[in-house]
DSSP file (Angstrom, degrees, kcal/mol; ACC not computed):
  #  RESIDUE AA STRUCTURE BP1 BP2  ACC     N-H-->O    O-->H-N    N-H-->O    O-->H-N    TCO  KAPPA ALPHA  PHI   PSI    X-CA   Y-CA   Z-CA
    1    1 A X              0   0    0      0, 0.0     2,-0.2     0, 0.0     3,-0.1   0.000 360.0 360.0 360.0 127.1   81.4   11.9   90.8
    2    2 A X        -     0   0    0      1,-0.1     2,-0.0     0, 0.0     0, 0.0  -0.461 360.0 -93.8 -82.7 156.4   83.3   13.2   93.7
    3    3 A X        -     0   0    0     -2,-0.2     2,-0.2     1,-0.1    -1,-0.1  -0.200  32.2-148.1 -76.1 152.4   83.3   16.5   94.8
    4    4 A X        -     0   0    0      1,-0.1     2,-0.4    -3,-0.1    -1,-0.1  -0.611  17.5-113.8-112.9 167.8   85.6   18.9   93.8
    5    5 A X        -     0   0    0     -2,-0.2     2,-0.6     1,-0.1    -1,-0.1  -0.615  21.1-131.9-102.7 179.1   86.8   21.7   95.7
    6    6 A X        -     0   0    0     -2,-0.4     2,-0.9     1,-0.0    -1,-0.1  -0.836  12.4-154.2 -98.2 102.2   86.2   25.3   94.9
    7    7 A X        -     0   0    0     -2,-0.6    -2,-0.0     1,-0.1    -1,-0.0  -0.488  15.5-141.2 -81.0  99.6   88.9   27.4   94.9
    8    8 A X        -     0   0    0     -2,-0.9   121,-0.9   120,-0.1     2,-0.4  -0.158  16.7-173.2 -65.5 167.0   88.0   31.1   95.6
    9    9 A X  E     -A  128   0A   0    119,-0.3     2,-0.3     2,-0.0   119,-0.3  -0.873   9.5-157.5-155.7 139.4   89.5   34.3   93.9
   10   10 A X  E     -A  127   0A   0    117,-4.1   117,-1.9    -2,-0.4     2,-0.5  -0.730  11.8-149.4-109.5 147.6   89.0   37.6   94.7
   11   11 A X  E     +A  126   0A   0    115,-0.3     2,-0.3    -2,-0.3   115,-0.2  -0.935  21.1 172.5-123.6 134.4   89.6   39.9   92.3
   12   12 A X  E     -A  125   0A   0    113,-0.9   113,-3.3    -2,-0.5     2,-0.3  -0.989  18.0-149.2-153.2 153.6   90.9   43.8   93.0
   13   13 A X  E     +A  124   0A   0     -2,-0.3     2,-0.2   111,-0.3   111,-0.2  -0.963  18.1 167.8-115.1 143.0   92.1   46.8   91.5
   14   14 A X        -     0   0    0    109,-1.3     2,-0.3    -2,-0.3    -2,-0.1  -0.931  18.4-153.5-169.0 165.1   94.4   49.5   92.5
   15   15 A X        +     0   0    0     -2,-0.2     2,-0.3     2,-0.0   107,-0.2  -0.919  11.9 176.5-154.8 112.0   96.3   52.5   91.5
   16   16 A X  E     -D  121   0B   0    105,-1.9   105,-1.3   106,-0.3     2,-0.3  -0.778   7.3-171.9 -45.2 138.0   99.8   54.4   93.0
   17   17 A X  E     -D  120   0B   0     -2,-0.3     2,-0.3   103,-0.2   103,-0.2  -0.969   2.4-173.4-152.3 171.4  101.3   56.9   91.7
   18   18 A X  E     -D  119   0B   0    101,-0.8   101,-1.6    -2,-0.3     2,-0.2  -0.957  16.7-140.3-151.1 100.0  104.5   58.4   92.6
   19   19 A X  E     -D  118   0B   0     -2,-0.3     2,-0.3    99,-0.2    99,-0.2  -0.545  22.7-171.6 -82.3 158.9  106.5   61.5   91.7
   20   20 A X  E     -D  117   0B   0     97,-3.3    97,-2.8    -2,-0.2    95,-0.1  -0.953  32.5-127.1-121.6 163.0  110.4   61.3   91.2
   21   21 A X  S    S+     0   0    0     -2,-0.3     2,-0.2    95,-0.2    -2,-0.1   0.123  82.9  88.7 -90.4  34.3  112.9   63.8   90.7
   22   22 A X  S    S-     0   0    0      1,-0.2    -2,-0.2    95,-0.1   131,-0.0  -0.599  84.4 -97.1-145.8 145.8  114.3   62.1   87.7
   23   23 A X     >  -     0   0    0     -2,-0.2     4,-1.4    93,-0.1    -1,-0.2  -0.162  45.3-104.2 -52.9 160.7  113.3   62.5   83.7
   24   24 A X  H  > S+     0   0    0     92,-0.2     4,-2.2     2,-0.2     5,-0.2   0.695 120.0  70.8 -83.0  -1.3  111.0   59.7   82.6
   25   25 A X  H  > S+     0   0    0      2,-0.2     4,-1.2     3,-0.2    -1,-0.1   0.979 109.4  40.0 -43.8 -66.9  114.9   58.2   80.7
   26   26 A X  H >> S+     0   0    0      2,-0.2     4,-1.5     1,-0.2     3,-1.2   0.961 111.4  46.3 -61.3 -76.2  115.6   57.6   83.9
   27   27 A X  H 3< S+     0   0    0     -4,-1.4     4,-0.4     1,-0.3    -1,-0.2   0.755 114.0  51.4 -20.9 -52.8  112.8   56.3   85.7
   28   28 A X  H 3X S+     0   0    0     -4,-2.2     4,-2.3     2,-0.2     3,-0.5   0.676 102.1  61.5 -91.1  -5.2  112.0   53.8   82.8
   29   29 A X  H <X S+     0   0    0     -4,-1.2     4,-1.2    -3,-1.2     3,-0.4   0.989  90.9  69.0 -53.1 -78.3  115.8   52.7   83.1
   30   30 A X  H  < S+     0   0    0     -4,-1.5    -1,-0.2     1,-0.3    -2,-0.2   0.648 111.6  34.9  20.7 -57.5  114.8   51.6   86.9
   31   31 A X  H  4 S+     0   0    0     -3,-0.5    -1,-0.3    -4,-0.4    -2,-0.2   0.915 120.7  48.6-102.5 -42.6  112.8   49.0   85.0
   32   32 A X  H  < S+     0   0    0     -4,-2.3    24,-0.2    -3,-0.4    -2,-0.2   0.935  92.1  71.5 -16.8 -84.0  115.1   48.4   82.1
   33   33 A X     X  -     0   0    0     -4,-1.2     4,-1.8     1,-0.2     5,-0.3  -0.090  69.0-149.1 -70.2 135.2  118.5   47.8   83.6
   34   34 A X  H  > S+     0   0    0      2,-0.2     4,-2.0     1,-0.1    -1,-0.2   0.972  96.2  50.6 -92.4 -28.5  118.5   44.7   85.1
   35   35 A X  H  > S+     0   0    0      3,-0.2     4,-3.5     2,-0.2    -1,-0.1   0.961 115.2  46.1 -34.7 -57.5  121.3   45.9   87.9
   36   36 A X  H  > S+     0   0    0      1,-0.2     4,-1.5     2,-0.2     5,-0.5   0.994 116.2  45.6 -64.2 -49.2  119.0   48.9   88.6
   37   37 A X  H  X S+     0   0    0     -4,-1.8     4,-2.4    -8,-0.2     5,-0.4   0.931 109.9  52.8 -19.5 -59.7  115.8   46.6   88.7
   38   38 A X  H ><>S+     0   0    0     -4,-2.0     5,-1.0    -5,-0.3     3,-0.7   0.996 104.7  55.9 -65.1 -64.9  117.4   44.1   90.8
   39   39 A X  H 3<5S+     0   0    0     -4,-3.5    -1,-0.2     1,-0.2    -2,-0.2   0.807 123.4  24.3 -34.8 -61.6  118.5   46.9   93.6
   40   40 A X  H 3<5S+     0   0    0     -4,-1.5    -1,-0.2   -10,-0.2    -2,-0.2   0.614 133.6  36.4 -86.7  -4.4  114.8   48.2   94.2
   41   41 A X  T <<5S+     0   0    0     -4,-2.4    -3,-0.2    -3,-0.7    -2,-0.1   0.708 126.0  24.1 -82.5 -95.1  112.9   45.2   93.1
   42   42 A X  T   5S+     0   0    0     -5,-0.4    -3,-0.1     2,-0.0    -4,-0.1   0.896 111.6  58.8 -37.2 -62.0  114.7   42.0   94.2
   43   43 A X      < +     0   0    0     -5,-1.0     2,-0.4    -4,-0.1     5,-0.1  -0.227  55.5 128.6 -67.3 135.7  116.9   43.0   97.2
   44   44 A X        -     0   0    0      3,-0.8     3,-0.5     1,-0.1     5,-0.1  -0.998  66.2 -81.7-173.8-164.1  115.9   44.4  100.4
   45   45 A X  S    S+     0   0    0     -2,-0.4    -1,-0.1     1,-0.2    -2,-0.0   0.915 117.9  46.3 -67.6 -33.7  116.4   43.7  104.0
   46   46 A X  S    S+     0   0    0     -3,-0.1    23,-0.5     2,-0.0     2,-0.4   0.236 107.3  65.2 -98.9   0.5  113.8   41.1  104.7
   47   47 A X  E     -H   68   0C   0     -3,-0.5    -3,-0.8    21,-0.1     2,-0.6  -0.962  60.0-151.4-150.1 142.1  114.6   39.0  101.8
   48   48 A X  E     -H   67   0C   0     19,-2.7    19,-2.5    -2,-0.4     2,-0.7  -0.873  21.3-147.6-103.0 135.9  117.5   36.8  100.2
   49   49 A X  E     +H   66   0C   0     -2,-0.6    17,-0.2    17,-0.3     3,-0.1  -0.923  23.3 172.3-111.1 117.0  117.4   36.7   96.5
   50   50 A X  E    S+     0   0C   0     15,-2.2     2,-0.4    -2,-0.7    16,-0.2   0.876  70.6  19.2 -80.0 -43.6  118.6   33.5   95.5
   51   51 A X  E     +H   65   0C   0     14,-1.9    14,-0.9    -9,-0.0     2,-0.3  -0.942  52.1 171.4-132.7 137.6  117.7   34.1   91.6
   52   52 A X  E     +H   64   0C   0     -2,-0.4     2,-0.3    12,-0.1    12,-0.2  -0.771  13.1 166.4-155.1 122.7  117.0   37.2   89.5
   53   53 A X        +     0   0    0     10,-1.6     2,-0.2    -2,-0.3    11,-0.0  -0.708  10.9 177.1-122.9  81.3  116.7   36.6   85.6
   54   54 A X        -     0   0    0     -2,-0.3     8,-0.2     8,-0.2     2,-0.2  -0.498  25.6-175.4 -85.0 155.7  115.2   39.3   83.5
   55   55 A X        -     0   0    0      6,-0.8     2,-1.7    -2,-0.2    24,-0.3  -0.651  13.1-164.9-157.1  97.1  114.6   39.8   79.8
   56   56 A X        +     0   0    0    -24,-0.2     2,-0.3    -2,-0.2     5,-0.1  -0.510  51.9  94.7 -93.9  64.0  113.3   43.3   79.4
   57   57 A X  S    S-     0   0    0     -2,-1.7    22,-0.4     3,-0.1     3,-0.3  -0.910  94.6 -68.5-156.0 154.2  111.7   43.3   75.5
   58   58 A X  S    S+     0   0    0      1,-0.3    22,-0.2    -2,-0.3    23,-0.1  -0.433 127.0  22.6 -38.8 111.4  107.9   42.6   74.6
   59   59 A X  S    S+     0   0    0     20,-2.9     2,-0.3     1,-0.3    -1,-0.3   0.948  92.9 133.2  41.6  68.5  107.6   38.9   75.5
   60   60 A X        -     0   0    0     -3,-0.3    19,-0.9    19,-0.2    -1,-0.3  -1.000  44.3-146.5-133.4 136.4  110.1   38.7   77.6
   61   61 A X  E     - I   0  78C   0     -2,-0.3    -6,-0.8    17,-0.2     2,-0.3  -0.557   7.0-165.8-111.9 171.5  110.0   37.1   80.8
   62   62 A X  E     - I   0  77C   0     15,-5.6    15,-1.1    -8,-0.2    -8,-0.2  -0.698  13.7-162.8-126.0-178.2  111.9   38.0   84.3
   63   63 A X  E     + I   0  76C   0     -2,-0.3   -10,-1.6    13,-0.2     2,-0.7  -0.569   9.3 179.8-169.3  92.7  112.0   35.5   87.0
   64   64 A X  E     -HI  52  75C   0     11,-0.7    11,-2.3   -12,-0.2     2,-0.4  -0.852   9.9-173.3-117.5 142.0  112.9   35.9   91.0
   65   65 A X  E     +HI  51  74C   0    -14,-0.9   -15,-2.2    -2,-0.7   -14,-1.9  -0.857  11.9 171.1-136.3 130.4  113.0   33.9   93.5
   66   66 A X  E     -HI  49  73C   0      7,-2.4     7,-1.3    -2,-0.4     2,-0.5  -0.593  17.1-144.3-115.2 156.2  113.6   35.1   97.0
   67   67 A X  E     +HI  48  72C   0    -19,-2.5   -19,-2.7     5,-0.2     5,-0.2  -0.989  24.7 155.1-133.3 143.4  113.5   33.5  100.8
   68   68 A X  E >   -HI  47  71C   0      3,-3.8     3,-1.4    -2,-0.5   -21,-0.1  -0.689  61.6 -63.8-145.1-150.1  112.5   35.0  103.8
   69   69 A X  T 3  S+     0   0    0    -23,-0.5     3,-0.1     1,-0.2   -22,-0.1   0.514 130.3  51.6 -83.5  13.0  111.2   34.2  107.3
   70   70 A X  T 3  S-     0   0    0      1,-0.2     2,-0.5     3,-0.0    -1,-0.2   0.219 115.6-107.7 -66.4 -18.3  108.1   32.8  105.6
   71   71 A X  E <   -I   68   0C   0     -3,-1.4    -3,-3.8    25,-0.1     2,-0.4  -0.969  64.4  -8.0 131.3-140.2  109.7   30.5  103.2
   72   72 A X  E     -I   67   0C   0     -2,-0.5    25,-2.2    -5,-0.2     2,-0.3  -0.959  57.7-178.4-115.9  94.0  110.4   30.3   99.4
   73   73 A X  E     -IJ  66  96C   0     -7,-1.3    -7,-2.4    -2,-0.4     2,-0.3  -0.976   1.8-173.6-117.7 145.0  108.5   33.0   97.5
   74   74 A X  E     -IJ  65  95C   0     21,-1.9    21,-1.6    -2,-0.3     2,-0.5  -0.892  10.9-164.7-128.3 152.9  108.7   33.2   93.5
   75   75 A X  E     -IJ  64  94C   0    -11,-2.3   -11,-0.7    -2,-0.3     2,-0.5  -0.991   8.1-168.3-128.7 137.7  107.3   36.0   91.1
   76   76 A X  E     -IJ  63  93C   0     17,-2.2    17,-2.3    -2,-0.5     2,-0.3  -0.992  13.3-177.4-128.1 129.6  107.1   34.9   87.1
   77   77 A X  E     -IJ  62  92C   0    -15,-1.1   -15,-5.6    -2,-0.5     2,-0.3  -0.997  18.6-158.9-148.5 150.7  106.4   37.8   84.9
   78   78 A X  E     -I   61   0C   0     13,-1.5    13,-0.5    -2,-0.3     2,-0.4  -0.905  27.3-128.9-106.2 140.7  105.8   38.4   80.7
   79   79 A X        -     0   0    0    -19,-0.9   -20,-2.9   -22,-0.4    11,-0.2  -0.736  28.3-177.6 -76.8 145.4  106.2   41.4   79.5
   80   80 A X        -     0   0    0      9,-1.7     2,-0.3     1,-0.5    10,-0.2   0.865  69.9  -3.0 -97.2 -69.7  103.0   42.5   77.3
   81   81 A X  E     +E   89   0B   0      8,-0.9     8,-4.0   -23,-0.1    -1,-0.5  -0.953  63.0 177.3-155.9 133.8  103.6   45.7   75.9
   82   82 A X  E     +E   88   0B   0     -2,-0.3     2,-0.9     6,-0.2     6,-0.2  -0.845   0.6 177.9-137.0  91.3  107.0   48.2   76.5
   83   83 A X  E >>  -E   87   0B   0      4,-0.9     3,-1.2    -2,-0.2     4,-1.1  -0.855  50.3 -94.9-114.9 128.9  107.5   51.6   74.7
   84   84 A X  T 34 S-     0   0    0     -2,-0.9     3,-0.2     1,-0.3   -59,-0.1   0.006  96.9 -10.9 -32.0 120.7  110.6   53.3   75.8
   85   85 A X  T 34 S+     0   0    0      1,-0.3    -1,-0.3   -61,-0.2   -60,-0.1   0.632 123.6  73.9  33.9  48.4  109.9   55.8   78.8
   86   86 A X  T <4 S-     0   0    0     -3,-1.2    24,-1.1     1,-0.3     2,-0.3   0.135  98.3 -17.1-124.5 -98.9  106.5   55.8   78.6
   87   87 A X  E  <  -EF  83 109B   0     -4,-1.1    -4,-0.9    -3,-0.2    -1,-0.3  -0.883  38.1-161.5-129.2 179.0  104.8   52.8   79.7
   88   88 A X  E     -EF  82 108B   0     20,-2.1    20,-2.0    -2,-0.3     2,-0.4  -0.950   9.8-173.9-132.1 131.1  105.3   49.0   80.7
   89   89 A X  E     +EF  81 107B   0     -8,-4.0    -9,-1.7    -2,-0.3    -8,-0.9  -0.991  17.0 165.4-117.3 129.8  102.4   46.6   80.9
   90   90 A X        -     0   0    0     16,-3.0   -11,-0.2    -2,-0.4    14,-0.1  -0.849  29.5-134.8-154.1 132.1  103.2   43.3   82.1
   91   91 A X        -     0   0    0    -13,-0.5   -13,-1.5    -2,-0.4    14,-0.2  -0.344  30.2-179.9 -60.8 152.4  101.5   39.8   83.6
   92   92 A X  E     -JK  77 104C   0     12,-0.8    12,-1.1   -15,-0.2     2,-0.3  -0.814  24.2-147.6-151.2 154.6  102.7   37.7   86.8
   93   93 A X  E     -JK  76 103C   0    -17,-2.3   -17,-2.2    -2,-0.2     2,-0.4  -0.684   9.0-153.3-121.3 138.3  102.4   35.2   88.7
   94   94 A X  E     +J   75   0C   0      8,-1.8     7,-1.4    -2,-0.3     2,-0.3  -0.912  17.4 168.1-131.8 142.2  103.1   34.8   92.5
   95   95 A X  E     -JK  74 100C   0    -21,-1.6   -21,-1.9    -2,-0.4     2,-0.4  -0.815  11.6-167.3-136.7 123.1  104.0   31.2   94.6
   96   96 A X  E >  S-JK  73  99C   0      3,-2.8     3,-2.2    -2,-0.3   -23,-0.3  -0.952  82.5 -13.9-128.5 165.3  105.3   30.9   98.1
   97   97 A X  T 3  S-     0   0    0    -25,-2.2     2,-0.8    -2,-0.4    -1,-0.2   0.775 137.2 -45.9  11.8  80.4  106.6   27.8   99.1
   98   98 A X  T 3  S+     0   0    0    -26,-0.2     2,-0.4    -3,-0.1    -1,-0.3  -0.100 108.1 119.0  98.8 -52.9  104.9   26.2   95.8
   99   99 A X  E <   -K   96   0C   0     -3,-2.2    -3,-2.8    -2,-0.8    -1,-0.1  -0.686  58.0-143.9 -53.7  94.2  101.6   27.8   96.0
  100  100 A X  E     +K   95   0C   0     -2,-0.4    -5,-0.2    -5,-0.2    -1,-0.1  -0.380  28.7 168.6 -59.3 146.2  100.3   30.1   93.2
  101  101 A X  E     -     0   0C   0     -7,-1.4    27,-0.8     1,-0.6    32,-0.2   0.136  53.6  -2.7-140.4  14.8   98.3   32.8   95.3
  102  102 A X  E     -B  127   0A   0     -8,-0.2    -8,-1.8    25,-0.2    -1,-0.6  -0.959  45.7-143.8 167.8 170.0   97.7   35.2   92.7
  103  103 A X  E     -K   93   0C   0     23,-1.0   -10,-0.2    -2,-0.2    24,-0.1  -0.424  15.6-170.9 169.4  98.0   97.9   36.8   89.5
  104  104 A X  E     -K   92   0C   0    -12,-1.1   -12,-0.8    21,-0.1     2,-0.3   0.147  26.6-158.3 -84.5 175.5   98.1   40.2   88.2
  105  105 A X  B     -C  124   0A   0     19,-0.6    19,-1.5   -14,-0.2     2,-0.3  -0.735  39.9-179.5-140.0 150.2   98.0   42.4   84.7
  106  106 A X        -     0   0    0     -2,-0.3   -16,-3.0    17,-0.2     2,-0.3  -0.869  11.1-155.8-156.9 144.1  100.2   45.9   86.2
  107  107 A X  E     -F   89   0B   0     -2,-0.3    15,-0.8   -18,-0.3     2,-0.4  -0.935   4.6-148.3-136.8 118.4  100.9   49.0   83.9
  108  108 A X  E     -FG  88 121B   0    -20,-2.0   -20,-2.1    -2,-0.3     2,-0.3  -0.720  13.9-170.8 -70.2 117.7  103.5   51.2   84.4
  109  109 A X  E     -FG  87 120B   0     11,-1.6    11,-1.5    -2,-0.4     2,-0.3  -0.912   6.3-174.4-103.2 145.6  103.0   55.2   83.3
  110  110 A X  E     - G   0 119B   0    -24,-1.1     2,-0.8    -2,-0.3     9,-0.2  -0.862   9.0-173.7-132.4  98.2  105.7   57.7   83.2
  111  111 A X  E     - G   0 118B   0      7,-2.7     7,-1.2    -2,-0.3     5,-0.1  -0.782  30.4-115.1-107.2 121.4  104.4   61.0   82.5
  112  112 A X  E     - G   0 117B   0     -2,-0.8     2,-0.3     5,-0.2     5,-0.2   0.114  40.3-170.0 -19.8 116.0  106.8   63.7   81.9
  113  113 A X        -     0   0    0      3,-2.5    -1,-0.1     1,-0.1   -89,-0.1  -0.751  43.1-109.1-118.1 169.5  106.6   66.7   84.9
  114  114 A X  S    S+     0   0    0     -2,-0.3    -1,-0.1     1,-0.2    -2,-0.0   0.930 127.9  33.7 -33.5 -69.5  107.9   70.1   85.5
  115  115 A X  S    S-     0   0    0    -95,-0.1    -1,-0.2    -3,-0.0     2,-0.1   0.654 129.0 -87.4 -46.7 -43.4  110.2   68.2   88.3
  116  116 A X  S    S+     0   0    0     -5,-0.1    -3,-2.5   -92,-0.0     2,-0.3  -0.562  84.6  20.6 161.4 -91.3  110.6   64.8   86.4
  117  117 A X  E     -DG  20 112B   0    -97,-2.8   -97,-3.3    -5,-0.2     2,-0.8  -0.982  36.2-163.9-152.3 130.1  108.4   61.9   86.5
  118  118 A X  E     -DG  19 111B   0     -7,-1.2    -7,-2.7    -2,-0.3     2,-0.8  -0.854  23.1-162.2-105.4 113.2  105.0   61.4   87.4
  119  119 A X  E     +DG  18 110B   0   -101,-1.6  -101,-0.8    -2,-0.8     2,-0.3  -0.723  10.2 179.4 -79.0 107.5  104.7   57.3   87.9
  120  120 A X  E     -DG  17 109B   0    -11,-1.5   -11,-1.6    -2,-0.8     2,-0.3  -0.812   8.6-167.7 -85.8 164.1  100.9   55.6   87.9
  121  121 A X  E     -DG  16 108B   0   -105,-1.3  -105,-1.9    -2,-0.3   -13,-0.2  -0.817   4.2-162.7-171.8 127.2  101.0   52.2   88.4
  122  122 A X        -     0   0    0    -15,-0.8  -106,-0.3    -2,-0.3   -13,-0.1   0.272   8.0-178.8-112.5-175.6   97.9   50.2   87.7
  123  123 A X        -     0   0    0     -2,-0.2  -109,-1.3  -108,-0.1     2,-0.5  -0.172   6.5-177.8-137.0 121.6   97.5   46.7   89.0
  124  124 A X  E     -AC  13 105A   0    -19,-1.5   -19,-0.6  -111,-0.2  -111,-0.3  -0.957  26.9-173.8-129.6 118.5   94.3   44.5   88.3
  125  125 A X  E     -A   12   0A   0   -113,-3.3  -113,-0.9    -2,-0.5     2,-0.4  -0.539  34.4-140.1-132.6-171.1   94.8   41.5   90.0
  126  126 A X  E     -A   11   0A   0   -115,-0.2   -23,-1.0    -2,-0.1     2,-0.4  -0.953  23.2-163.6-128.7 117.1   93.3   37.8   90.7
  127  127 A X  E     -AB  10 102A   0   -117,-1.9  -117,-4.1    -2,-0.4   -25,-0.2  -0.978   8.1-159.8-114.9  94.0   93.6   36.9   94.4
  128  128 A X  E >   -A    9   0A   0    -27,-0.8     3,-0.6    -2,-0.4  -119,-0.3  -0.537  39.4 -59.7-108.2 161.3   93.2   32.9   95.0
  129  129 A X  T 3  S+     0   0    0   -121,-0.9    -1,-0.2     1,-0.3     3,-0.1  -0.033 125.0  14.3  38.7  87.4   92.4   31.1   98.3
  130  130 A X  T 3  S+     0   0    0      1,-0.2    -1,-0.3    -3,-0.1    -2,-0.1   0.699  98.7 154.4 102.3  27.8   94.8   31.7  101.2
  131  131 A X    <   -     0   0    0     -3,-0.6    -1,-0.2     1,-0.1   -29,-0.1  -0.239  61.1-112.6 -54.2 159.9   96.3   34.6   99.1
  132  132 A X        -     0   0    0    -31,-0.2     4,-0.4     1,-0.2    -1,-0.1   0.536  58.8-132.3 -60.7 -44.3   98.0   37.6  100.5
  133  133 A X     >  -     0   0    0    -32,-0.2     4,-1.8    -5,-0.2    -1,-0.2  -0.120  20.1 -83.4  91.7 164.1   95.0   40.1   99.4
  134  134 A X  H  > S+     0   0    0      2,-0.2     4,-1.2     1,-0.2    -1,-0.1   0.940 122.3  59.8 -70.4 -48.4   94.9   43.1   97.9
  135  135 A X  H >> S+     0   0    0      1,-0.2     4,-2.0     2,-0.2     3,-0.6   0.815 110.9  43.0 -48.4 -57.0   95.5   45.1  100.6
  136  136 A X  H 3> S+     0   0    0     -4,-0.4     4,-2.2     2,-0.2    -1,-0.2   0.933 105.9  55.4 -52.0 -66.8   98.7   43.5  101.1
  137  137 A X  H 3X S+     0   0    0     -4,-1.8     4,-1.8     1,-0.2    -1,-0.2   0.636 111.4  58.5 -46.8 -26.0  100.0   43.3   97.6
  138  138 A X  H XX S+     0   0    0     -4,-1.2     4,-2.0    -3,-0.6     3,-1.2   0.996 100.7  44.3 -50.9 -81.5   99.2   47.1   97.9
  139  139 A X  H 3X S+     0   0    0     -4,-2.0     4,-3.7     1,-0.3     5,-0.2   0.795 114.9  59.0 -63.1 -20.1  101.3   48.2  100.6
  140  140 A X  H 3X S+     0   0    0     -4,-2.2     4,-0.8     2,-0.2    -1,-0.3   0.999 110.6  43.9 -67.2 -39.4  104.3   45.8   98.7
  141  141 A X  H <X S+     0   0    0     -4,-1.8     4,-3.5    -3,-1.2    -1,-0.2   0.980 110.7  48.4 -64.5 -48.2  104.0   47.7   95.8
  142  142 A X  H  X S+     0   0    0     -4,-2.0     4,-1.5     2,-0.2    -1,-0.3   0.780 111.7  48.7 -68.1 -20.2  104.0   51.0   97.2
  143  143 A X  H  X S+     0   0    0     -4,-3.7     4,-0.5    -3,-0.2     5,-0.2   0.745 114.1  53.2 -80.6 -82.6  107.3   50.3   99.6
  144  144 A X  H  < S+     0   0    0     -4,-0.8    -2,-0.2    -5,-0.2     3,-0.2   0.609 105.4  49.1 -11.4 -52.0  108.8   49.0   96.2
  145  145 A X  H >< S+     0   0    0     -4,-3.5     3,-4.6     1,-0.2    -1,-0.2   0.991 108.2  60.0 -28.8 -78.0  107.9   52.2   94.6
  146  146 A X  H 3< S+     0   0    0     -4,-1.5     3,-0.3     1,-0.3    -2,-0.2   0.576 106.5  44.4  25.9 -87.7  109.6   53.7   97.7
  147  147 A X  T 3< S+     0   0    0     -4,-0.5     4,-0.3     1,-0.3    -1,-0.3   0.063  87.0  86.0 -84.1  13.0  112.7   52.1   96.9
  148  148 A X    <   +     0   0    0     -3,-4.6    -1,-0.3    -5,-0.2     4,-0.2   0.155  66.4  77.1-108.7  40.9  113.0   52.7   93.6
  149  149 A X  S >  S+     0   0    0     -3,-0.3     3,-2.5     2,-0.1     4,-0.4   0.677  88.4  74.5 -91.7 -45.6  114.7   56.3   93.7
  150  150 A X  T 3  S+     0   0    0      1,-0.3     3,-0.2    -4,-0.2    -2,-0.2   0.704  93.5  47.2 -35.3 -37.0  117.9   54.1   94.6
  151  151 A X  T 3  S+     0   0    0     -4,-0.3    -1,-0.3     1,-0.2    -2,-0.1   0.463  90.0  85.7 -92.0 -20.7  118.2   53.1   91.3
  152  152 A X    <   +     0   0    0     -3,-2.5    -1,-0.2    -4,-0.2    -2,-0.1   0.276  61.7 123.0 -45.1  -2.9  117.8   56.9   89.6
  153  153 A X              0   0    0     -4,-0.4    -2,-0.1    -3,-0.2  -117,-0.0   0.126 360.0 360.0 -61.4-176.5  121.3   57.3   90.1
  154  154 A X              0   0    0      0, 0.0    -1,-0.1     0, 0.0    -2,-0.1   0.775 360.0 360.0 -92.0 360.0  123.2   58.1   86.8
């Protein structure tokens, strides 16, 4: 029998959270609205979005795919579980140029503050062989966080 090879995966968890100055209406719109999505998600300096296809309902999938000076990278996600301006739970997968490297479970909280909205965001993820890392997948989420006051507008 020939030998096969072993494909590692590292497995991690981590946790953001985030205030805005925005009701959690708002906040969970962000993730909703596929314009407001697309601004802080898809779009950014470093990156050309060739495709961004969402469908924002319990088992519903989005789909982008983006290029940058690394190549072709593509994110596939199902939505799990949505209740309206609360939380989001949802699975995805992420490929550059071809390659699954990973594959996450992320939950979105929005708990109601004094100010607005207090964000956690959850991510327990599977990290394969010539992967990105945790560490990395981190700091993306958290500049994405970042960026998602653009989309708070009314």
């Amino acid at each position: 029998m020939p030998e096969q090879s072993i494909r590692a995966v590292h497995h991690h968890t981590f946790v953001i959270e985030r205030r805005y100055p925005a009701p959690p209406e708002r906040v969970f719109a962000a993730f909703a609205d596929p314009a407001k999505k697309r601004r802080w998600f898809a779009e950014g300096e470093k990156a050309n979005v060739e495709r961004f296809e969402t469908d924002f309902r319990v088992g519903g999938r989005e789909h982008t795919r983006f290029h940058f000076d690394g190549g072709a990278c593509e994110n596939d996600t199902i939505y799990l579980d949505i209740r309206p301006n609360q939380s989001i739970v949802f699975v995805y997968t992420m490929t550059l140029n071809g390659n699954r490297f990973s594959s996450s479970q992320a939950t979105v909280e929005l708990l109601p503050t004094e100010k607005g909205t207090q964000l956690i965001f959850t991510e327990q993820g599977a990290y394969f062989e010539g992967a990105d890392g945790p560490k990395i997948r981190e700091e993306g989420w958290s500049e994405l966080l970042n960026q998602l006051p653009t989309a708070l507008g009314n």
